[in-house]
C-alpha positions in Angstrom: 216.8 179.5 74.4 216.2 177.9 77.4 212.7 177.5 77.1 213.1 176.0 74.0 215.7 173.4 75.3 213.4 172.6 77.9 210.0 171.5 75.7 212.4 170.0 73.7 213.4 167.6 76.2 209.9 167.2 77.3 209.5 166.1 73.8 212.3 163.4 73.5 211.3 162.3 77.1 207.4 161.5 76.1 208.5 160.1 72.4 210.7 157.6 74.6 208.4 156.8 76.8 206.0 156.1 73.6 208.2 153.7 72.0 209.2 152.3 75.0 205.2 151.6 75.6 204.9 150.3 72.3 208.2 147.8 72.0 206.4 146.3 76.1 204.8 142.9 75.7 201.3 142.8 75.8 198.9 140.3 77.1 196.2 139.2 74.6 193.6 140.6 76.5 195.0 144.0 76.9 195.6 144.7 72.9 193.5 147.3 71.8 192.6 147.6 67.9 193.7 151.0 66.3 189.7 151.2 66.1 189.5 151.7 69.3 191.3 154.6 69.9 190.4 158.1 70.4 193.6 159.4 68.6 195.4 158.2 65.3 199.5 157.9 65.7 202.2 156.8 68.2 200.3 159.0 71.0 196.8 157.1 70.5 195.0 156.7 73.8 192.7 153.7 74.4 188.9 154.4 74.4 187.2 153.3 78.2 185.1 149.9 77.8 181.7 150.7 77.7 180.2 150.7 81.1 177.7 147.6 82.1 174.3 148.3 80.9 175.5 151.2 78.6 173.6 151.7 75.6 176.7 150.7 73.2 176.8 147.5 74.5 175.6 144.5 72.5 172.1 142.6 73.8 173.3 139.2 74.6 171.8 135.8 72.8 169.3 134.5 74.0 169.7 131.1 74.9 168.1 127.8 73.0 166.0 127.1 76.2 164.5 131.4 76.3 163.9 131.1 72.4 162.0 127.9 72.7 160.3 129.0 76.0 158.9 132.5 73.6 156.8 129.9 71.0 153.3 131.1 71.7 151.7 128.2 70.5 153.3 125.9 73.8 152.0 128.6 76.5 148.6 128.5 78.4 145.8 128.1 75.7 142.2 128.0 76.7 139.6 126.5 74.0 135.5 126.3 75.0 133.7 124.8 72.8 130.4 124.0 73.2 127.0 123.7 70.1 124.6 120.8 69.6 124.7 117.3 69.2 122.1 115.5 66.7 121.7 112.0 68.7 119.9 108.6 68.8 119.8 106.3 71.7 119.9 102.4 70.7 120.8 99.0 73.1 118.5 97.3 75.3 117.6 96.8 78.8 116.3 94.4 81.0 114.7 94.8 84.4 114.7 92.1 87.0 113.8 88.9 85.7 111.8 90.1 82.8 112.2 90.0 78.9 114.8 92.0 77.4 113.4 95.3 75.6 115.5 96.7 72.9 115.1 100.8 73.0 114.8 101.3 69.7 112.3 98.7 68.4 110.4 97.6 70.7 109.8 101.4 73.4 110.0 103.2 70.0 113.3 105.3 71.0 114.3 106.2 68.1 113.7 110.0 66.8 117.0 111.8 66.9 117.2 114.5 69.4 118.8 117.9 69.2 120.8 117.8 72.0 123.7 120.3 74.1 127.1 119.3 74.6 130.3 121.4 75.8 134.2 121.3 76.9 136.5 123.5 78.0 139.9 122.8 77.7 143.3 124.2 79.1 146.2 123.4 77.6 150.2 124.4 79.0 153.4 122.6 77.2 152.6 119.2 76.7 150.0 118.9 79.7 146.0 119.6 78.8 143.0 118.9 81.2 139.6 119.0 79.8 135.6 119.6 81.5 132.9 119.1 79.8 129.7 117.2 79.5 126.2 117.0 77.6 122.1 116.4 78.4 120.3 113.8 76.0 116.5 113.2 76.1 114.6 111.4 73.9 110.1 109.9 73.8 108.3 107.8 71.8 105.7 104.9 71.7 105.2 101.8 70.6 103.4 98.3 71.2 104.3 95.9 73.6 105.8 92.9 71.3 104.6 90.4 74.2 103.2 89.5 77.9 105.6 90.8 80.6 106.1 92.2 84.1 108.1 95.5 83.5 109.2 96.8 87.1 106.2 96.2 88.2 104.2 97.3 85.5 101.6 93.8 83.9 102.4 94.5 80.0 100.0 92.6 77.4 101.2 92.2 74.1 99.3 94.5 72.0 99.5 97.3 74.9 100.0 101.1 73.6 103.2 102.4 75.5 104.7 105.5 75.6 108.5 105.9 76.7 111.0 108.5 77.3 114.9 108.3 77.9 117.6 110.5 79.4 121.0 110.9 79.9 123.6 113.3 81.4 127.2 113.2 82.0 129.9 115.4 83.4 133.2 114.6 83.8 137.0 116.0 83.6 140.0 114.1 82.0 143.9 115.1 82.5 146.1 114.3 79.7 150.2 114.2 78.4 151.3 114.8 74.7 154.2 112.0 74.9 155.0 112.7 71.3 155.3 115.7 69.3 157.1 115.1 66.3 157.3 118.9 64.9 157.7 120.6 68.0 160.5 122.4 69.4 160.7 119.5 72.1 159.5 116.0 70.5 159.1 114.5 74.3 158.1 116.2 77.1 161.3 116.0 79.0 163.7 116.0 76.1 166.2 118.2 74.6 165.6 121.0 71.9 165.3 119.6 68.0 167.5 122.3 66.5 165.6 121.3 63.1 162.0 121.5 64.5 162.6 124.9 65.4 164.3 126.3 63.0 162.5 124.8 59.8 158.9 124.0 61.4 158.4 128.5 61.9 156.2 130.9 60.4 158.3 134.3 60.3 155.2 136.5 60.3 152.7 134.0 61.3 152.0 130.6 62.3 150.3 128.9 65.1 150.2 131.2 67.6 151.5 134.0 65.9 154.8 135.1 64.4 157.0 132.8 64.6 154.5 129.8 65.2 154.8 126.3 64.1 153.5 125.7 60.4 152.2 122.3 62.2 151.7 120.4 65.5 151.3 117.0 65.5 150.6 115.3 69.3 150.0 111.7 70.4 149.0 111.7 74.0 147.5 109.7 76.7 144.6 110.9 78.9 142.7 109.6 82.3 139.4 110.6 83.7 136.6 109.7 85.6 132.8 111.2 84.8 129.6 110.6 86.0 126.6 109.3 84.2 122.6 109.3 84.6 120.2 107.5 83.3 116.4 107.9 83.5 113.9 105.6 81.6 110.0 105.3 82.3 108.1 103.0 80.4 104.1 103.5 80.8 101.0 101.5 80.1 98.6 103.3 78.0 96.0 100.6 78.9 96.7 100.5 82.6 98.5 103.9 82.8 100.7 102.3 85.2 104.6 103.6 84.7 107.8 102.8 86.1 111.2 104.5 86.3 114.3 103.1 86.3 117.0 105.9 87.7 120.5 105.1 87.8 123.5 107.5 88.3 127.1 105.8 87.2 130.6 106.8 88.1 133.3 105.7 85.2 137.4 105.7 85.9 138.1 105.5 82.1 142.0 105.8 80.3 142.2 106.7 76.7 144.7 107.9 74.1 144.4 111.0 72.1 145.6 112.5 68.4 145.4 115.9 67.3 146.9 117.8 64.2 147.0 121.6 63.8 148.1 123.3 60.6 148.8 127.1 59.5 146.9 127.7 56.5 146.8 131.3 56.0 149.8 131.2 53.5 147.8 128.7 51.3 144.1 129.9 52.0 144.0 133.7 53.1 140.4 133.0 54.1 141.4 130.8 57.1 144.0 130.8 59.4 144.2 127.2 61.0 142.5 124.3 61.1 142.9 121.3 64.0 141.8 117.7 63.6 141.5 115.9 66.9 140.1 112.0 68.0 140.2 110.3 70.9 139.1 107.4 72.5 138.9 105.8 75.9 137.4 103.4 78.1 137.1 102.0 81.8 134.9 100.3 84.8 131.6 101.6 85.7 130.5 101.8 89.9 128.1 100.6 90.9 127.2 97.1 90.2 129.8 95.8 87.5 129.5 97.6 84.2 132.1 99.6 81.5 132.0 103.0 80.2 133.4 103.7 76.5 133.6 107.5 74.7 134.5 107.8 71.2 135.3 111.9 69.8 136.3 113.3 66.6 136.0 116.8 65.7 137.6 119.0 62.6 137.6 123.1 63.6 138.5 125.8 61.0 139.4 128.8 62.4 138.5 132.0 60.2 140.7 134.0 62.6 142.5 133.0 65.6 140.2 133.5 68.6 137.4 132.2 67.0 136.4 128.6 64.7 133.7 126.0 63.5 133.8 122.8 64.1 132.5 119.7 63.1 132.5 116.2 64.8 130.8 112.5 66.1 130.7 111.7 69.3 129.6 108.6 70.9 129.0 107.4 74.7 128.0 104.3 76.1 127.1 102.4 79.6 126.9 99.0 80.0 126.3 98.5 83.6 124.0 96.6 86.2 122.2 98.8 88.5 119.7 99.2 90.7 117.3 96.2 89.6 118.4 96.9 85.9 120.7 95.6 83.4 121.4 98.6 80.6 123.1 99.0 77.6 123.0 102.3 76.1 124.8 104.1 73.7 124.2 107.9 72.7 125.7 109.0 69.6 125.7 111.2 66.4 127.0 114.5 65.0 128.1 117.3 66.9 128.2 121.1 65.5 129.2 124.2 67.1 131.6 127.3 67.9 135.0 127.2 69.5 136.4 129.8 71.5 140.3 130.1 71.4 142.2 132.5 74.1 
């Protein structure tokens, strides 16, 4: 009988001390949902939080600045392209004192050459800087159109000549996209476009892969400096007397750039991209007094991502005063070859 006074004391005694738990105030932060619990009833005992790092803990968001950072298409891209360029030489030239001699007409320059030509390109966020360069050579002949003293070389009209022309240039350029209206961030120091990145995306694709942009769009500025040589002799069939006229350039040029790129693997399952770019630029040529203008446009389809074709004009010309020469040459035409994308 004792015994059974006693538990039931112990009973009473931890019932009171129940409700007693239950009628205490509670802080917001201390009120645990029956959910919780281990037990069901008055006697429920709160489950432990989960430890840091425990497995029933929820990953935390990621925050706008990570997500945009993970968009493939705005880390380090590396594009070589190189193939060949179909060009013609035109302009003129005059050497010391002498008559003017246009290239074409009257030293007979005018076959188009097959000719090499190459960039490679680096690209990180909304900075880019570009290598490249090309070799152009070119012969022909023709007959002196009148009397003249060509560096040193007595020319009768009615002479034979035969003439040949070169030119080589190499040159790197650094460039900013200032403006991208589709991307994540429009400017390069701006904010996030909440929009941009939540409509402009590719869920299993896109540029760069899933998750991509559908399209890029970027207007940007670019400076460079390249240098340029030229190399025409001009010989006398009748006296086989030649000269040369050898001049290496350096050009500080500043140009402005636009580029599009767009998914298409949704619309045309046999490509995945394609990119339109054209730029432009110009700037003083050293030594003497002279300018230096390029003019590039290009469309590349990529079949699949590390790979593409693409298809272009480019155009470069000097118009400088040298070394005991006055030339104005421009090199242009189509351009044809492979990119590689990594």
């Amino acid at each position: 009988m004792r015994g059974v006074t006693t538990i039931g004391l112990a009973c009473l005694m931890g019932l009171g001390s129940a409700v007693a738990a239950l009628g205490a105030p509670m802080d917001d932060d201390e009120v645990v949902p029956v959910s919780a619990t281990t037990t069901t009833g008055i006697f429920a005992v709160p489950r432990q939080p989960a430890a840091s790092g425990s497995n029933d803990a929820p990953p935390p968001p990621l925050a706008p600045e990570l997500e945009d950072e993970l968009r493939a298409w705005d880390r380090l891209q590396v594009n070589l392209a190189a193939g060949a360029w179909f060009a013609r030489v035109s302009g003129d030239v005059t050497v010391g004192n002498s008559l003017t001699y246009d290239l074409k007409s009257d030293l007979g320059l005018s076959s188009m050459e097959t000719s090499f030509a190459g960039d490679l390109e680096v690209r990180w966020r909304f900075l880019n800087v570009r290598v490249g360069g090309s070799s152009f050579s070119t012969d022909g002949g023709s007959i002196a159109p009148f009397n003249n003293n060509f560096g040193g070389v007595n020319i009768v009209a009615g002479d034979p000549l035969a003439s040949q022309f070169s030119m080589w240039n190499i040159g790197g350029e650094f460039g900013v996209d200032l403006y991208r209206p589709f991307a994540d961030r429009p400017f390069p120091f701006g904010g996030v476009n909440e929009a941009n990145r939540t409509k402009n995306r590719v869920a299993d694709g896109g540029l760069g892969g899933p998750g991509g942009y559908r399209s890029d769009l970027r207007l940007g500025a670019f400076v460079g400096v390249r240098a340029i040589n030229t190399d025409l002799e001009v010989t006398s069939l009748r006296t086989n007397q030649s000269t040369t006229l050898d001049q290496t350039w350096t050009a500080v040029y500043i140009g402005g750039r636009v580029s599009v790129d767009i998914w298409l693997r949704d619309v045309f399952p046999l490509l995945e991209r394609m990119s339109i770019d054209a730029d432009g630029a110009f700037g003083p040529a050293y030594p003497g007094t002279g300018s230096y203008y390029q003019v590039r446009a290009g469309l590349t389809v990529y079949p699949i991502d590390n790979l593409g074709v693409t298809f272009g004009y480019r155009l470069q010309n000097i118009q400088a005063k040298g070394r005991n020469q006055d030339l104005d040459a421009s090199v242009a035409g189509l351009f044809v070859g492979g990119v590689l994308h990594f």
